[in-house]
N, CA, C and O atoms as a Tinker XYZ file with bonds, in Angstrom:
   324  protein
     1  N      9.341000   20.289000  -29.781000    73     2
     2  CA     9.632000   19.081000  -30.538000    64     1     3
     3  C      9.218000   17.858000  -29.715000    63     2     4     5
     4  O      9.874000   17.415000  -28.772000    81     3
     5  N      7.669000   17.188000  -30.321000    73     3     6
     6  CA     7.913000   15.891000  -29.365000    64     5     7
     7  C      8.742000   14.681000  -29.825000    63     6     8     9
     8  O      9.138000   14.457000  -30.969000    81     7
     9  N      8.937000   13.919000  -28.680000    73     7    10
    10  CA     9.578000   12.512000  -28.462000    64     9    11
    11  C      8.941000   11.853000  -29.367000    63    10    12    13
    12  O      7.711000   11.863000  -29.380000    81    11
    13  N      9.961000   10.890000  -30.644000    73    11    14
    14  CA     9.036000    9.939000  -31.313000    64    13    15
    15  C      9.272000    8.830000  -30.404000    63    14    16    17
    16  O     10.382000    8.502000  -29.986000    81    15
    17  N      7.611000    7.987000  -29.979000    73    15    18
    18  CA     7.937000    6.918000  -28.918000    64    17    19
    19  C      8.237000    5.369000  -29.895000    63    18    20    21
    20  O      7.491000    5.092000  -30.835000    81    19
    21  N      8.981000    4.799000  -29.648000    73    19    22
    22  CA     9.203000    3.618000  -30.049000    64    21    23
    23  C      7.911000    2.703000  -30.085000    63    22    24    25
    24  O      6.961000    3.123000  -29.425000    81    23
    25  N      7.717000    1.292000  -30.890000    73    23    26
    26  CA     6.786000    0.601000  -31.291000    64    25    27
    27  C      6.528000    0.359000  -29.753000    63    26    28    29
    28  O      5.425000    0.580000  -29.253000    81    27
    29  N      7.502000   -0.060000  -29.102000    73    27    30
    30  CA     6.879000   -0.873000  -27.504000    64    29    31
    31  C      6.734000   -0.055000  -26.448000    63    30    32    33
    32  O      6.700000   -0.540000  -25.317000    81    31
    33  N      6.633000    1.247000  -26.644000    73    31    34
    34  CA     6.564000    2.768000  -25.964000    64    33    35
    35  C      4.591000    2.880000  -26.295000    63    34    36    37
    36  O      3.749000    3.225000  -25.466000    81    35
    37  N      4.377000    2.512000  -27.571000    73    35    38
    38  CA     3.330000    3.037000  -27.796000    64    37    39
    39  C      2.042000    2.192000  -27.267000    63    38    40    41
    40  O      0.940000    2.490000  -26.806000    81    39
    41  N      3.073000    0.400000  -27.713000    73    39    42
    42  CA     1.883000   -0.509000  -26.961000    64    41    43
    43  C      1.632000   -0.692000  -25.627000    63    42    44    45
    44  O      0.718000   -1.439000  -25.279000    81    43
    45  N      2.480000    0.023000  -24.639000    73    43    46
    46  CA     2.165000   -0.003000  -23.578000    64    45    47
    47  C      1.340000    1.366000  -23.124000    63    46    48    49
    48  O      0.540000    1.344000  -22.189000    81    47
    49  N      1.599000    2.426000  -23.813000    73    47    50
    50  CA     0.522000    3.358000  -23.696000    64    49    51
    51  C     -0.600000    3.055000  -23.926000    63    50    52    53
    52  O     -1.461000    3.569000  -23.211000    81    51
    53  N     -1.031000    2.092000  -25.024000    73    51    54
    54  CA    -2.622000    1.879000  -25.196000    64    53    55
    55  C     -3.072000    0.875000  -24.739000    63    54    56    57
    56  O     -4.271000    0.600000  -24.713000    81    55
    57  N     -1.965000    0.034000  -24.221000    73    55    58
    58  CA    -2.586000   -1.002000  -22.696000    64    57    59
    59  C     -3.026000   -0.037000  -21.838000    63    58    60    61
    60  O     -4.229000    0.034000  -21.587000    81    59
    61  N     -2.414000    0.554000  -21.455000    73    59    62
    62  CA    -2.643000    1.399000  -19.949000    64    61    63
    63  C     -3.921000    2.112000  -20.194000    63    62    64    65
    64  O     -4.719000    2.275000  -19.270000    81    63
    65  N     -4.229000    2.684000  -21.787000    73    63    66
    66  CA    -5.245000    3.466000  -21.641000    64    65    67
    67  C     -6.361000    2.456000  -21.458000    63    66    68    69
    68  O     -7.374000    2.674000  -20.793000    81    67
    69  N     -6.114000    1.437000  -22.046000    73    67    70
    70  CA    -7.803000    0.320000  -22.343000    64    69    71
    71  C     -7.872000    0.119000  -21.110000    63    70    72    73
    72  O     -8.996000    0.300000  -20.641000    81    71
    73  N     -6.887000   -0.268000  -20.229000    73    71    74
    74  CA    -7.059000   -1.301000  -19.019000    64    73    75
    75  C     -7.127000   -0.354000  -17.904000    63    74    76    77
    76  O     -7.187000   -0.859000  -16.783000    81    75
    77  N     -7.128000    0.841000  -17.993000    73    75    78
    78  CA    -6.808000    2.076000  -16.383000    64    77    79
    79  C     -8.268000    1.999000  -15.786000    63    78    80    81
    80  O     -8.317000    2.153000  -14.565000    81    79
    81  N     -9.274000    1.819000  -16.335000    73    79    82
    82  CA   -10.496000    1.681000  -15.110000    64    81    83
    83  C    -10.728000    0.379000  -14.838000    63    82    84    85
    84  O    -11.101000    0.215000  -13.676000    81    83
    85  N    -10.637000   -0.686000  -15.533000    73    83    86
    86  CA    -9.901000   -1.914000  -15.210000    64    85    87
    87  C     -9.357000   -2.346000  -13.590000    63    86    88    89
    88  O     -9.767000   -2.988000  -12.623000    81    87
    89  N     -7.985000   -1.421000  -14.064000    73    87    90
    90  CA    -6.856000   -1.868000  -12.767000    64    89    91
    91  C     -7.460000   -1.123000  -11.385000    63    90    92    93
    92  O     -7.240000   -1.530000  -10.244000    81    91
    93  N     -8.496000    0.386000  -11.826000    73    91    94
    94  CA    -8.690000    1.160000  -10.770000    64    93    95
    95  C     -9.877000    0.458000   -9.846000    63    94    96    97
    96  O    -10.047000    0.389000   -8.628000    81    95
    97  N    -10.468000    0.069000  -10.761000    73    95    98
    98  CA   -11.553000   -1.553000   -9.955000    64    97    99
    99  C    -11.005000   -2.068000   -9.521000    63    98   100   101
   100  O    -11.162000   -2.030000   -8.301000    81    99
   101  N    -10.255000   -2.696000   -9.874000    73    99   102
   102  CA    -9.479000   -3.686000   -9.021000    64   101   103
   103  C     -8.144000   -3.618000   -7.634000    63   102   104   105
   104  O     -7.870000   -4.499000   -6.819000    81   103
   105  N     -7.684000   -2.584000   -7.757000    73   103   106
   106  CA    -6.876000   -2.058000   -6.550000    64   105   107
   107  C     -6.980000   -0.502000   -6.768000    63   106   108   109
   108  O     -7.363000    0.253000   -7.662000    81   107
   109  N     -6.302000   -0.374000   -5.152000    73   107   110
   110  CA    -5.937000    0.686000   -4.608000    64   109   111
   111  C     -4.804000    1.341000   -4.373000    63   110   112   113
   112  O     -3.723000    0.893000   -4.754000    81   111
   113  N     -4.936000    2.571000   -3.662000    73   111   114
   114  CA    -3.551000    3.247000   -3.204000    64   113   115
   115  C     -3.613000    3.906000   -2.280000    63   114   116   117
   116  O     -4.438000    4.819000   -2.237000    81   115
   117  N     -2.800000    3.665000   -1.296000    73   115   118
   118  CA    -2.750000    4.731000   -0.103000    64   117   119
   119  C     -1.617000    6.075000   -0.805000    63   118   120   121
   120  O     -0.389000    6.056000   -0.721000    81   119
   121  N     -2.160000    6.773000   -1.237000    73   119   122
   122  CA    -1.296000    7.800000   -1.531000    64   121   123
   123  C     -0.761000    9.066000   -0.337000    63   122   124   125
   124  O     -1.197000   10.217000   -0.287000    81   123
   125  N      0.310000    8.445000    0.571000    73   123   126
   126  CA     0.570000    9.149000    1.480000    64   125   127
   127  C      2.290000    9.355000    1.662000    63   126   128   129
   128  O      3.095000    8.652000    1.050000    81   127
   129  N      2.777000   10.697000    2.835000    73   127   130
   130  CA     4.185000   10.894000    2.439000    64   129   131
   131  C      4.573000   10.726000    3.847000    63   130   132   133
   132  O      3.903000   11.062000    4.825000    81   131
   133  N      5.938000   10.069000    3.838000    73   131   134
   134  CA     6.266000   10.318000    5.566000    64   133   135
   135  C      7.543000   10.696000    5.281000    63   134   136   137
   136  O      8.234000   10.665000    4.263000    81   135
   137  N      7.788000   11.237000    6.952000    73   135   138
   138  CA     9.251000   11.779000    6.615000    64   137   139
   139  C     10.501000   10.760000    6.375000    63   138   140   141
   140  O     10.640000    9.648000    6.884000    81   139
   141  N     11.456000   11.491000    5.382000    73   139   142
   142  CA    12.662000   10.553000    5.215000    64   141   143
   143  C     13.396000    9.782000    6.000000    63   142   144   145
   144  O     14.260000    8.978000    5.650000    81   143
   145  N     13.016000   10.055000    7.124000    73   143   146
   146  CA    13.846000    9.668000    8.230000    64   145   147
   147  C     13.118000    7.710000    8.709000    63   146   148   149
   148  O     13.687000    6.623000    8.807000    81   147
   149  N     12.217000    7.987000    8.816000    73   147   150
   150  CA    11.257000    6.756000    9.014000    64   149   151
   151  C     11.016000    5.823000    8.064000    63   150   152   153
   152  O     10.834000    4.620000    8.252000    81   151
   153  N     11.025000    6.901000    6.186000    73   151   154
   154  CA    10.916000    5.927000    5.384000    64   153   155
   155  C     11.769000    5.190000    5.144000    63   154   156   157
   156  O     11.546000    4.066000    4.696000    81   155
   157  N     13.414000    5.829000    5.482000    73   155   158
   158  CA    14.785000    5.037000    5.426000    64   157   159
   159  C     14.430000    3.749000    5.709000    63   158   160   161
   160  O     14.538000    2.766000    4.975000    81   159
   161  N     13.800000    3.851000    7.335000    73   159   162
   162  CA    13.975000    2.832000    8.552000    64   161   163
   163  C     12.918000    1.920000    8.083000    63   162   164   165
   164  O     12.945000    0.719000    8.352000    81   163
   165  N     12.179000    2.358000    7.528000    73   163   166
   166  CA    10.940000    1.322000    6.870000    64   165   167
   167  C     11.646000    0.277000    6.215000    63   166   168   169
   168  O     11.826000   -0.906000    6.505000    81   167
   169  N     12.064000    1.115000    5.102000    73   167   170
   170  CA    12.362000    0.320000    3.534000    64   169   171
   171  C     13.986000   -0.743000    3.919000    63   170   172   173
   172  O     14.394000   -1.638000    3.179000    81   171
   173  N     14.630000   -0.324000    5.194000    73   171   174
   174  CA    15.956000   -0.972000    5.425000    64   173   175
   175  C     15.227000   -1.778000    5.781000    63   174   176   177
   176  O     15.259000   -2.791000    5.083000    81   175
   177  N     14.171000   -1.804000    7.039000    73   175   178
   178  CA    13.676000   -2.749000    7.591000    64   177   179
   179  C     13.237000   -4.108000    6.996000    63   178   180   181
   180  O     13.456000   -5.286000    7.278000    81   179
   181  N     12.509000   -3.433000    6.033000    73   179   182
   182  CA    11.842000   -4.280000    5.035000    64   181   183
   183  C     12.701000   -5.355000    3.774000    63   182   184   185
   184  O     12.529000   -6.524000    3.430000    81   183
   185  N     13.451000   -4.511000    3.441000    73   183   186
   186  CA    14.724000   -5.029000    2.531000    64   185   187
   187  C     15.318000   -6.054000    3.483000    63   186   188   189
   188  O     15.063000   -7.210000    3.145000    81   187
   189  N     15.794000   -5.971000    4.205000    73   187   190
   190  CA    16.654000   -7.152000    5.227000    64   189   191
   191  C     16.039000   -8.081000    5.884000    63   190   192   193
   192  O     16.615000   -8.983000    6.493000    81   191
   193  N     14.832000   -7.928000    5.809000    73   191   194
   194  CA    14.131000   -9.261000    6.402000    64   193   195
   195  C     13.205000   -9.688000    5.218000    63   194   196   197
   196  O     12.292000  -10.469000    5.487000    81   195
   197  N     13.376000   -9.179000    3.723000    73   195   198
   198  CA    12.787000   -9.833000    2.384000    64   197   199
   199  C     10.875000   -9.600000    3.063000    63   198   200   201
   200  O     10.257000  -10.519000    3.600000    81   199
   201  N     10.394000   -8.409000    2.873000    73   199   202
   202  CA     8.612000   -7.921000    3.466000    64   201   203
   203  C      8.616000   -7.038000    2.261000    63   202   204   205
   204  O      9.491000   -6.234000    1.936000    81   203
   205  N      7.393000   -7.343000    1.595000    73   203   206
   206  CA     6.930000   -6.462000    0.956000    64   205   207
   207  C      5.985000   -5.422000    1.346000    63   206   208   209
   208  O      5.072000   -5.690000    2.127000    81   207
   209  N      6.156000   -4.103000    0.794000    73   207   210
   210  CA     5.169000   -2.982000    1.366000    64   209   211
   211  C      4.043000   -3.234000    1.564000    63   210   212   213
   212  O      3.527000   -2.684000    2.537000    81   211
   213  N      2.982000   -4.416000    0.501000    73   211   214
   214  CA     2.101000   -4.914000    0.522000    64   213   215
   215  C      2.178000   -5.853000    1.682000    63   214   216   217
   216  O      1.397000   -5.625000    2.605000    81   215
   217  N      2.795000   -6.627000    1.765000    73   215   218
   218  CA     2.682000   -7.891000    3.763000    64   217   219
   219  C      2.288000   -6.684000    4.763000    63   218   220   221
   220  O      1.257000   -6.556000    5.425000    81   219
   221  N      3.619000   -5.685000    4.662000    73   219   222
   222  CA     3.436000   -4.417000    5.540000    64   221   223
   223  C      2.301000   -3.713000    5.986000    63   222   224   225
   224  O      2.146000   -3.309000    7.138000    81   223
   225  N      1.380000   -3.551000    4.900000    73   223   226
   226  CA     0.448000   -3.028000    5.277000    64   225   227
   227  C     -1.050000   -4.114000    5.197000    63   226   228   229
   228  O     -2.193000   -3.750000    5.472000    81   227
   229  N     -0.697000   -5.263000    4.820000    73   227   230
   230  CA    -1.220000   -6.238000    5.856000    64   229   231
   231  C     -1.379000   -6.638000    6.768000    63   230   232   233
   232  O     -2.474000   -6.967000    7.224000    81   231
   233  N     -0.269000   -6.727000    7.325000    73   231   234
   234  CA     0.398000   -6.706000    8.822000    64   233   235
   235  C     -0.349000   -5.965000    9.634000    63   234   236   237
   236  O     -1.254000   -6.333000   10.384000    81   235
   237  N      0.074000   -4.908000    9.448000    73   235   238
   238  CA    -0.140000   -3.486000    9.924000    64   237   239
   239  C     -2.046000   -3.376000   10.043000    63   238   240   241
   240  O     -2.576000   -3.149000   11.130000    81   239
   241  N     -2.615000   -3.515000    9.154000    73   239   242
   242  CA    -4.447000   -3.443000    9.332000    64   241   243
   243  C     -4.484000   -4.726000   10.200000    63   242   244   245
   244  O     -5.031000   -4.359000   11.240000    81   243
   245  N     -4.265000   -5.692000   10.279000    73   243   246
   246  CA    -4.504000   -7.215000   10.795000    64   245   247
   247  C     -4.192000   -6.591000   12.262000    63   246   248   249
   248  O     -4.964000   -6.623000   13.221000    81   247
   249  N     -3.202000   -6.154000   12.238000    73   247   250
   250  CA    -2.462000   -5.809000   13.865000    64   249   251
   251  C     -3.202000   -5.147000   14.882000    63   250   252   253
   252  O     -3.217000   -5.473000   16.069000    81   251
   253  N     -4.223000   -3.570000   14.009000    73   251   254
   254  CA    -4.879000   -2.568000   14.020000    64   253   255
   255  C     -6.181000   -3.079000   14.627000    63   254   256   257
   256  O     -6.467000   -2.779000   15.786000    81   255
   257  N     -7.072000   -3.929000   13.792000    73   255   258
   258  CA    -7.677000   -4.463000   13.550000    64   257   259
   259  C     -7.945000   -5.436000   15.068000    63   258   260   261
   260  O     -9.035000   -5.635000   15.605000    81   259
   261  N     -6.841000   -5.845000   15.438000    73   259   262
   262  CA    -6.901000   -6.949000   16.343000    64   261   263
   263  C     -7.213000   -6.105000   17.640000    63   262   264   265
   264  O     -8.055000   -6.402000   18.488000    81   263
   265  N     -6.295000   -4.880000   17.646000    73   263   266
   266  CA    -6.743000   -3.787000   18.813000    64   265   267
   267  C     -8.091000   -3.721000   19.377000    63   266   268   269
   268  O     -8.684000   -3.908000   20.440000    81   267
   269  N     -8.376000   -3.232000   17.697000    73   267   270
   270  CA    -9.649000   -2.291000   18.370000    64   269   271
   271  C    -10.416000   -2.724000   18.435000    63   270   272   273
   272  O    -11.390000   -2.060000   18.790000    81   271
   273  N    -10.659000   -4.716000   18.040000    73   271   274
   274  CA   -11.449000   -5.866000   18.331000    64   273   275
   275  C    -11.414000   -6.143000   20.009000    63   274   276   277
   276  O    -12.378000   -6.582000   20.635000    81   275
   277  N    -10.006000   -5.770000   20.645000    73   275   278
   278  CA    -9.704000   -5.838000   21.922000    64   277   279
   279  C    -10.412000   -4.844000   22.569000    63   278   280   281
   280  O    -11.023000   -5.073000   23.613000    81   279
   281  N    -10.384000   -3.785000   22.053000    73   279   282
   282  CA   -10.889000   -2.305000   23.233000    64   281   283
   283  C    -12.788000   -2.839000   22.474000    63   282   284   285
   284  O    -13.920000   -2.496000   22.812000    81   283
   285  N    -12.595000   -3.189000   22.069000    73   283   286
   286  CA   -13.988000   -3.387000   22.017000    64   285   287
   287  C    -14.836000   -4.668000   23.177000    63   286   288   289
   288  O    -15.805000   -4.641000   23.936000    81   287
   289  N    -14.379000   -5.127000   22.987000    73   287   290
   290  CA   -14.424000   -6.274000   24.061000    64   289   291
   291  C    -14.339000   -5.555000   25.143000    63   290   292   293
   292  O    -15.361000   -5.454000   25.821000    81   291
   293  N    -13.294000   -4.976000   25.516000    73   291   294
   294  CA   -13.046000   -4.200000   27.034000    64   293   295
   295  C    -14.385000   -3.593000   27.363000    63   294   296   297
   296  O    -15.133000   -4.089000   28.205000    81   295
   297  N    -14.691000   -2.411000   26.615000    73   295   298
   298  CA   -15.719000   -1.595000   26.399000    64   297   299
   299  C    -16.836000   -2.468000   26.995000    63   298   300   301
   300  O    -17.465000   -2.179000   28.012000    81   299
   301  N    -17.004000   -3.533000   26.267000    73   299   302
   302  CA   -18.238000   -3.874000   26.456000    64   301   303
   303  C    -18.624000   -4.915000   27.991000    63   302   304   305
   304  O    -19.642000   -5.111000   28.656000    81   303
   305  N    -17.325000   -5.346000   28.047000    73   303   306
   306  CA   -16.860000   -6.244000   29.635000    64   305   307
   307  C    -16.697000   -4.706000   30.701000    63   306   308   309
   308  O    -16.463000   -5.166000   31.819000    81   307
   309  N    -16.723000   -3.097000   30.812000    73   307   310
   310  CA   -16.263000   -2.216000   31.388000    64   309   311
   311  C    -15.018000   -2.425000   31.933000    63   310   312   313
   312  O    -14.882000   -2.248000   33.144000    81   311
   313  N    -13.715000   -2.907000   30.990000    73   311   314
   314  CA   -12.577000   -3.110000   31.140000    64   313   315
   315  C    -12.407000   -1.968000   29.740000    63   314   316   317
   316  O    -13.148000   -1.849000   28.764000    81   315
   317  N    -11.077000   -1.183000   30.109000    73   315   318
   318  CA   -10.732000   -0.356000   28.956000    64   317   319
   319  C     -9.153000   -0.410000   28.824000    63   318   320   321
   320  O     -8.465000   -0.410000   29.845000    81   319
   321  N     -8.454000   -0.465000   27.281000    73   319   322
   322  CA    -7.328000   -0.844000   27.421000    64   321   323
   323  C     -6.712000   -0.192000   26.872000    63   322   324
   324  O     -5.493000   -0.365000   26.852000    81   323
């Protein structure tokens, strides 16, 4: 027996269908799992100082990013860090 979907059940199904290669142009997803233990400490982290997952992993590439701009430099001065 299927679910009859309601009028505003249905218009958001055929948004999603028109617009899904749309949105897939336009962003991404890190589709990845960590353990519960860390994601706790993430998401408390994040909740109490008002960071969205998105800043987070802004943050986080910018931070990355700044490294390996550093060991690169080293590398090339024969300093390694």
């Amino acid at each position: 027996m299927e679910k009859t979907l309601t009028p505003g059940q249905k218009a958001r199904r055929k948004y999603e269908a028109v617009h899904k290669e749309e949105r897939q142009a336009a962003t991404g997803q890190f589709s990845t799992r960590l353990p519960r233990e860390i994601f706790t400490e993430i998401n408390q982290f994040l909740n109490e100082h008002h960071i969205s997952k998105v800043q987070l992993i802004y943050a986080g590439y910018e931070a990355l990013r700044s490294v390996v701009e550093q060991r690169q430099k080293g590398d090339e001065h024969g300093v390694h860090i």
